[in-house]
N, C-alpha and C positions, 0 to 999 in steps of 0.2 A: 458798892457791889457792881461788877459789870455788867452790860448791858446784855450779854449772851446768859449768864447768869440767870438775868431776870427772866428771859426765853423762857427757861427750864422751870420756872416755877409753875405747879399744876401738872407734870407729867405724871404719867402712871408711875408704881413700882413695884417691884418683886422682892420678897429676900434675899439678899446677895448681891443686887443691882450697883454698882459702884455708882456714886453721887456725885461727891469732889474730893478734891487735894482736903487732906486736914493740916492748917499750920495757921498764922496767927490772925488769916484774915478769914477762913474758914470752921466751923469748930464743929460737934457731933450735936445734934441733940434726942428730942424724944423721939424714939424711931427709929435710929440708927446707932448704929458702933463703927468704931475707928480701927482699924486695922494698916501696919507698914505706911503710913505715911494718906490714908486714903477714906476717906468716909463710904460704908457703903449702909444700905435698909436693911430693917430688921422686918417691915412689916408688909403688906400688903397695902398700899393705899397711893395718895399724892405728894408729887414734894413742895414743899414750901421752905421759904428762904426769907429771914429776917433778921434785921438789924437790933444787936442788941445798945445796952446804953454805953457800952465801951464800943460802939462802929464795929463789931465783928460779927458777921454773918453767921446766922445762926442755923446748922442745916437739918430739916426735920422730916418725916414721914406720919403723914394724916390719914389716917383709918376710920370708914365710916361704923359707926358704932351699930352695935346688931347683936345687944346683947342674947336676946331670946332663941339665937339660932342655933342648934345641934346638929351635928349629921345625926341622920336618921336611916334604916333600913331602907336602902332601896337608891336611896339618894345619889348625883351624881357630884365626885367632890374633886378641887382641886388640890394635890399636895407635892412637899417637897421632898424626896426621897433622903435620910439622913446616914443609915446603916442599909449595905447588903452583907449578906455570908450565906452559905451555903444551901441553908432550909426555910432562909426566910428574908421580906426586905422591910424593914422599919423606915416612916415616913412620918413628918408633920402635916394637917389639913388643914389647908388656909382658909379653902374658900366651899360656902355650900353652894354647888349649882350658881348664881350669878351674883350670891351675894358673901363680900370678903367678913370672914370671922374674925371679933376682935382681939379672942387668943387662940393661938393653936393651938389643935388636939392631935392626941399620937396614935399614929396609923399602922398597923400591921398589914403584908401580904404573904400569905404563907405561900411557898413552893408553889403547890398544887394550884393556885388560885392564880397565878400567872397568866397562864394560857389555856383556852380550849380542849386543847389537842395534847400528849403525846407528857400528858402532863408528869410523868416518871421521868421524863428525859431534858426536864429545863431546867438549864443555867442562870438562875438568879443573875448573875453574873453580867450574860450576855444580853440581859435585856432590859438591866437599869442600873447606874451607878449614883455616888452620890451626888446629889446636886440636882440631881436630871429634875424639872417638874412634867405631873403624871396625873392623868384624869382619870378618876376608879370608881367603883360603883360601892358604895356602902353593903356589911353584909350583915345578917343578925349577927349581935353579940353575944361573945363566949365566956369573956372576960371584964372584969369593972372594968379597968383603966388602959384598954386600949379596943379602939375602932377595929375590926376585921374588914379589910378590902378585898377587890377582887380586878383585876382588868384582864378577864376570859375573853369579855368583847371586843371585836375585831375597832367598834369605836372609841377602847379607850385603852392606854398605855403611857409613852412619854410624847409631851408636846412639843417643848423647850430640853435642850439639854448642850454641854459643851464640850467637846473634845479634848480627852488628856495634849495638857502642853499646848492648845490653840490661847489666842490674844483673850485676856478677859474682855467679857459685852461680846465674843461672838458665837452667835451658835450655829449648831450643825443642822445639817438642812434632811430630810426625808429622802433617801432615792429607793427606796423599798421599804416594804411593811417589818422586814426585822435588822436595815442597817439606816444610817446615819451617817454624812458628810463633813467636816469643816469647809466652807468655800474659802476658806485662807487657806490653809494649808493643804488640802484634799484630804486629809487623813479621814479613814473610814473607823467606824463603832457599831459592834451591834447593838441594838437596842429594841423594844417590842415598840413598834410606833404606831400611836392612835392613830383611827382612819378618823377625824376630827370632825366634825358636823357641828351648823351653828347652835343647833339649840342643845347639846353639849356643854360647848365653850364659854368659859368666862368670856363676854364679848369686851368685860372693861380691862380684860387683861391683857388679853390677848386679841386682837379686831378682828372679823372673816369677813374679805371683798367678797360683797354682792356678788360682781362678775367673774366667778373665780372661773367659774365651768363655762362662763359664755361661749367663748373662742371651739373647745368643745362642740355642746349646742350647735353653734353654726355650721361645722362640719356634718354631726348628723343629719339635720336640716335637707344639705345637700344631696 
């Protein structure tokens, strides 16, 4: 195995995360799927990289186990948005509040439950696609077999999300609370974008610098 290789053993990951090449010195394993030539994660957790007895690296994703954890009413949850259409957006939930579930549960957000405001008048559409991951507040349940979400709060909507047609691994950057940039491309998306705060955020997911606001701060200061 090469030695950059080795680097990457223990980084975070996300579903979707592309890992490595797959071909005869790299292979899939628990945790992931192979797709076009490419291994990417199926799970939330760490990668690990091991030799199996025929010398072919074995590429995997490690979940820390948490059986006993449900989303619950109220709770805030990390997930990945799988279906939008018109009256509604279906999602999987990965993560409760900071700690990663060991399978996903399926997530609904109705229309209405989008946004605050003006809530007859939102586009599913225009403010999450698939892929996108999205921070939402648990709501009672309606239904056995699916979670009811909500991200009315101005602190929760998409975190991570990636641009139709931008390079895979990059994603678009926040320049307002309802669009979204590629800095590869510039191409703009709307999207409803959490105003993110740490205690929020998966911090193992995703990191918030301490000093975000320093630079800020020193200005008022002044």
């Amino acid at each position: 195995m090469s030695s950059e290789k080795l680097k990457e053993t223990g980084k975070l990951c996300i579903p979707g995360m592309r890992l490595s090449l797959s071909n005869k010195e790299f292979v899939s394993g628990p945790g992931t799927y192979e797709l076009r030539g490419y291994i990417y994660a199926t799970l939330c957790g760490t990668l690990k990289m091991e030799l199996d007895e025929n010398e072919v690296t074995v590429v995997s994703v490690e979940s820390p186990r948490t059986p006993s954890i449900l989303p619950r009413t109220g709770d805030i949850v990390t997930a990945k948005v799988t279906v939008v259409n018109p009256r509604m957006v279906q999602c999987v939930i990965l993560c409760v509040g900071s700690s990663v579930l060991v399978r996903p549960y399926r997530g609904i957000l109705k229309k209405e439950d989008i946004k605050a405001t003006e809530k007859d008048r939102v586009d599913p559409y225009k403010c999450y696609r698939p892929g996108d991951v999205i921070l939402a507040r648990v709501l009672p349940m309606t239904e056995i077999h699916w979670y009811h979400l909500s991200t009315a709060e101005n602190e929760l909507g998409v975190v991570i999300a990636t641009a139709e047609g931008s390079p895979q691994g990059i994603s678009m950057l926040p320049i307002s609370w309802s669009e979204m940039q590629c800095p590869k491309t510039l191409v703009k998306e709307s999207r409803k974008v959490a105003r993110v705060i740490p205690e929020n955020i998966n911090e193992a997911l995703f990191p918030v610098k301490d000093n975000s606001t320093t630079e800020l701060e020193i200005k008022q200061d002044k």
